[in-house]
C-alpha positions as CSV (number, residue, x, y, z in Angstrom):
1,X,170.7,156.3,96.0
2,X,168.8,157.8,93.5
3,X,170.6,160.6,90.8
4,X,168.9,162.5,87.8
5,X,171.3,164.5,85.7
6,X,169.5,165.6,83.0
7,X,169.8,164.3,79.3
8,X,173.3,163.8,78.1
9,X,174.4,166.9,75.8
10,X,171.8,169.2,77.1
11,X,172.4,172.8,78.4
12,X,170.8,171.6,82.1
13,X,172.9,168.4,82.4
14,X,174.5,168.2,85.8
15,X,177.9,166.8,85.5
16,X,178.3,166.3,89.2
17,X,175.4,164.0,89.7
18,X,178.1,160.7,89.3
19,X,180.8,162.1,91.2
20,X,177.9,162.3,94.1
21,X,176.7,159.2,93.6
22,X,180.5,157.7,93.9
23,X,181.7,159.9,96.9
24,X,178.3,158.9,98.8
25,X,178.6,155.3,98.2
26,X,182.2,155.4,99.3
27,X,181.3,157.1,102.2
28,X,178.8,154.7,103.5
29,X,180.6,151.9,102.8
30,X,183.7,153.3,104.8
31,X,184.3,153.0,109.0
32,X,183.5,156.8,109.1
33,X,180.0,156.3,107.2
34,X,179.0,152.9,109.2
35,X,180.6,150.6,107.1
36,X,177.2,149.4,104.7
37,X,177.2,146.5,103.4
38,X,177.1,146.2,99.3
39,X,173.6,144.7,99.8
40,X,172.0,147.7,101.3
41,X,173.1,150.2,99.0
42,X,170.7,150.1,96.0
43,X,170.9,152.5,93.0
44,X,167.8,153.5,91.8
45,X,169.2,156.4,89.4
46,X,167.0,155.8,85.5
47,X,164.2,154.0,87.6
48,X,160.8,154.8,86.9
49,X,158.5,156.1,88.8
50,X,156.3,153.3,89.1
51,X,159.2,150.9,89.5
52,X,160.4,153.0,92.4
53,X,157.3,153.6,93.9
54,X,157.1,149.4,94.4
55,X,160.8,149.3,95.4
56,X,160.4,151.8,97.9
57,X,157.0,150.0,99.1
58,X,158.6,146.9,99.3
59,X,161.6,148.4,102.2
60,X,160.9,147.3,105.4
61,X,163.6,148.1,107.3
62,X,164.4,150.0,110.7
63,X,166.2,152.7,109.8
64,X,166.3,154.1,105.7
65,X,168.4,156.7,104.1
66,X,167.1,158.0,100.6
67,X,169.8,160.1,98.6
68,X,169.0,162.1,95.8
69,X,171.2,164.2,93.3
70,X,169.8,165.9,90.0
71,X,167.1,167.9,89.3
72,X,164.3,169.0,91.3
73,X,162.1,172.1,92.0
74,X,159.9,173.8,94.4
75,X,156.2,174.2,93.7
76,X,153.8,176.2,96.6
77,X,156.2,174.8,98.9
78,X,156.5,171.1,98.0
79,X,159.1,170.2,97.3
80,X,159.5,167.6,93.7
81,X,162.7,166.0,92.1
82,X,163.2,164.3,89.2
83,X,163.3,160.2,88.8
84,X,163.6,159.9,85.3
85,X,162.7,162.4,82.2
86,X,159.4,163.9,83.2
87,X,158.5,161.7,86.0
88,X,158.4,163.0,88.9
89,X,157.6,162.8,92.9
90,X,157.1,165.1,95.6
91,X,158.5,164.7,99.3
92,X,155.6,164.4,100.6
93,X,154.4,161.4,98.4
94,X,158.1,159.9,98.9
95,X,157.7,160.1,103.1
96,X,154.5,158.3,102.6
97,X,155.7,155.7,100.9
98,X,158.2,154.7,103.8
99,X,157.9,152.2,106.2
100,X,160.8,152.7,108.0
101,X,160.9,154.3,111.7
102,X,163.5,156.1,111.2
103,X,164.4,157.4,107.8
104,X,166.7,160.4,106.4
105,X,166.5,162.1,103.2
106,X,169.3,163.7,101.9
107,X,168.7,166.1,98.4
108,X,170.6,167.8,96.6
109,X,168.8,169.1,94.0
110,X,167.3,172.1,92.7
111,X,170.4,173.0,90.7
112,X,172.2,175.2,87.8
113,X,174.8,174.3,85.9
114,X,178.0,176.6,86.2
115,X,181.4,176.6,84.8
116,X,183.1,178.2,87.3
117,X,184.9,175.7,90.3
118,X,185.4,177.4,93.7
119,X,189.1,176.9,95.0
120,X,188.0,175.6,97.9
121,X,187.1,172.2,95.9
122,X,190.5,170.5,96.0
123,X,189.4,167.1,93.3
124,X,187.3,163.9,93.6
125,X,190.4,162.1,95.4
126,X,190.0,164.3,98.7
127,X,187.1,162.2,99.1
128,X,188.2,159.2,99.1
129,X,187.8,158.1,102.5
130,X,191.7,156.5,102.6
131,X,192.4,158.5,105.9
132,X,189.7,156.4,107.9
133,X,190.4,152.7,106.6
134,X,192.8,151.9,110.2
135,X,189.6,152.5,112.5
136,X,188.2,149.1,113.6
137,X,184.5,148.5,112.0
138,X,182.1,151.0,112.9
139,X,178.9,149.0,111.8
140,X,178.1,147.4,115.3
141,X,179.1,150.9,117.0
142,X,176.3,152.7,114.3
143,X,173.5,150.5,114.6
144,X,173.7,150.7,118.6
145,X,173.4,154.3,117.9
146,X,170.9,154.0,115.5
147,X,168.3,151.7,117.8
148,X,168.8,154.3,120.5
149,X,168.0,157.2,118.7
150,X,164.3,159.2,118.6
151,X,161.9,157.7,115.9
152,X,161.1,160.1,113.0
153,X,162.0,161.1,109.5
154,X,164.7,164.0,109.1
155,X,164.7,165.9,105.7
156,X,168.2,167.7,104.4
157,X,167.9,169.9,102.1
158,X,170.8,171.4,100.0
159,X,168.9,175.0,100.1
160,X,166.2,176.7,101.5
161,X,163.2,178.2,99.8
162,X,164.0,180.4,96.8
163,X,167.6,179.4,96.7
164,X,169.5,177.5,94.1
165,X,172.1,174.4,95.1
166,X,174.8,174.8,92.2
167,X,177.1,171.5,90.8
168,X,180.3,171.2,89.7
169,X,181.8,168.3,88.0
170,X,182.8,167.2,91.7
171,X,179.5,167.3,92.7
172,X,177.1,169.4,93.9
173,X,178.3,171.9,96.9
174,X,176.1,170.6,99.7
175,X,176.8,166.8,99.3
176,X,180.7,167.8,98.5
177,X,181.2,170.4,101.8
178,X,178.3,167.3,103.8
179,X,181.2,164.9,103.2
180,X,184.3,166.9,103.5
181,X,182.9,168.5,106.3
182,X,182.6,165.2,108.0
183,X,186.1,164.3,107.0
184,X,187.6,167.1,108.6
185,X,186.2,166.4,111.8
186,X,187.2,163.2,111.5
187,X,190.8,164.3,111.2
188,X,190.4,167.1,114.4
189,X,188.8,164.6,116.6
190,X,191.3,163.0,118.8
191,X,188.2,161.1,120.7
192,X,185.8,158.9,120.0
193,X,183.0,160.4,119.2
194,X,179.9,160.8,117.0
195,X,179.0,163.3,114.5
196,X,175.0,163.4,114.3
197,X,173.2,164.5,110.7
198,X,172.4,167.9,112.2
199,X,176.1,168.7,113.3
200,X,177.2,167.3,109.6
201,X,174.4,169.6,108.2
202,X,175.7,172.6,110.3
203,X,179.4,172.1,109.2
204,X,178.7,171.9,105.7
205,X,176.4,175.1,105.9
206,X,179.6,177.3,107.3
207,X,181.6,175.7,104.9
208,X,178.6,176.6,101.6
209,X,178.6,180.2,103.5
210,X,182.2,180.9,102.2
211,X,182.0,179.0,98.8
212,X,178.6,180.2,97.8
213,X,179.4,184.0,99.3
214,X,175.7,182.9,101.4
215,X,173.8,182.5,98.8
216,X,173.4,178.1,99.4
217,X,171.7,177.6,102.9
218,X,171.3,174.0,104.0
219,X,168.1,172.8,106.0
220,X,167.3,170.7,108.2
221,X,164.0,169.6,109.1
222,X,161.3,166.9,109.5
223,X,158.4,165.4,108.0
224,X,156.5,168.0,109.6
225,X,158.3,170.3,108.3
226,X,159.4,171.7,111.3
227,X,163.1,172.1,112.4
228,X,164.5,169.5,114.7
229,X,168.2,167.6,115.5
230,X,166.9,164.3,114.8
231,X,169.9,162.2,116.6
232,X,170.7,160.1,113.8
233,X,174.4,159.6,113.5
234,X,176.2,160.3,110.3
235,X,179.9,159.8,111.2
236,X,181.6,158.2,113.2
237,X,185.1,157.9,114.9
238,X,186.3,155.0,117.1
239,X,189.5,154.4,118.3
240,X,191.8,151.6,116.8
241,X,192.2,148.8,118.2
């Protein structure tokens, strides 16, 4: 988990970049999210870049997931966030850097800072994962689905090119409607069942399609840069035992 919010007291400091960081470590560490362990959840947030350059170096693991929130921008179409200050890394230099098989990267970046909350947003508690503690432990169910899944990196991004992923002081929009999305089909799935990153990613774009009146369009793609429903599993439901 890595989150950039800006200098404290500054006009571009993105309140929401703690509430992500919070609802995304819940999340993981729930049954719906996989049930992580503490130990392979790692916040790199004020890290810099040459200590997360070795960190990430150092991962040798089957399967990564790379989380950013803050700032970022896009630059003759690479895209760059924000580690710490003005230190900086592009995508491309962060997919070389990872070892993994099969890794995910999840940004949502590339933001302004407004004032105004869509009613939609119903507070930090909605997301707090209480509706999915009775469902037995999902981590044996995720990594089976995990090894069986196609090798390859998948890239989420918050926006597309030329667009603008906004933050509120719940968060920013795509990683808010990414987990509430994934909540709600929690609650309307009466099987067990599996809800893959590109299903997630194409919930939480009809859901930005109302709050952002279209103007936030979530992408999906690969390291390529091509798009492609990379069958990694982001939720998960399983009957209780």
């Amino acid at each position: 988990m890595i989150g950039y919010p800006g200098p404290k007291n500054s006009a571009n400091y993105l309140k929401g970049v703690d509430a992500d960081l919070h609802h995304i470590k819940r999340f993981l560490k729930s049954p719906i999210g996989g049930s992580w362990e503490d130990h392979e959840i790692e916040d790199l947030s004020d890290c810099t870049l040459e200590n997360f350059v070795e960190i990430i170096q150092e991962i040798n693991t089957d399967f990564l997931l790379v989380y950013f929130s803050g700032h970022g921008y896009q630059d003759l179409k690479e895209t760059t966030i924000v580690l710490k200050d003005t230190e900086t890394i592009s995508i491309t230099n962060l997919i070389s850097l990872i070892k993994a098989s099969k890794a995910l990267i999840i940004l949502d970046t590339c933001r302004k800072d407004i004032h105004d909350e869509y009613e939609s947003f119903t507070g930090p508690e909605y997301l707090s994962f209480k509706s999915t503690l009775n469902q037995p432990n999902t981590r044996e169910k995720f990594m089976s689905i995990l090894a069986e899944s196609h090798d390859g990196i998948a890239i989420a991004y918050a926006w597309s090119v030329g667009e603008i992923s906004n933050d509120t002081e719940l968060g920013g929009h795509y990683t808010y409607s990414l987990l509430r999305a994934s909540l709600e089909w929690y609650e309307k799935c009466k099987n067990e069942s599996v809800l893959f990153i590109h299903q997630a990613n194409d919930l939480a774009h009809q859901d930005l399609k109302f709050t952002t009146h279209f103007k936030q369009n979530p992408q999906l793609v690969n390291a390529k840069g091509k798009e492609e429903k990379l069958n990694f599993p982001f939720a998960l439901k399983l009957m209780s035992l």
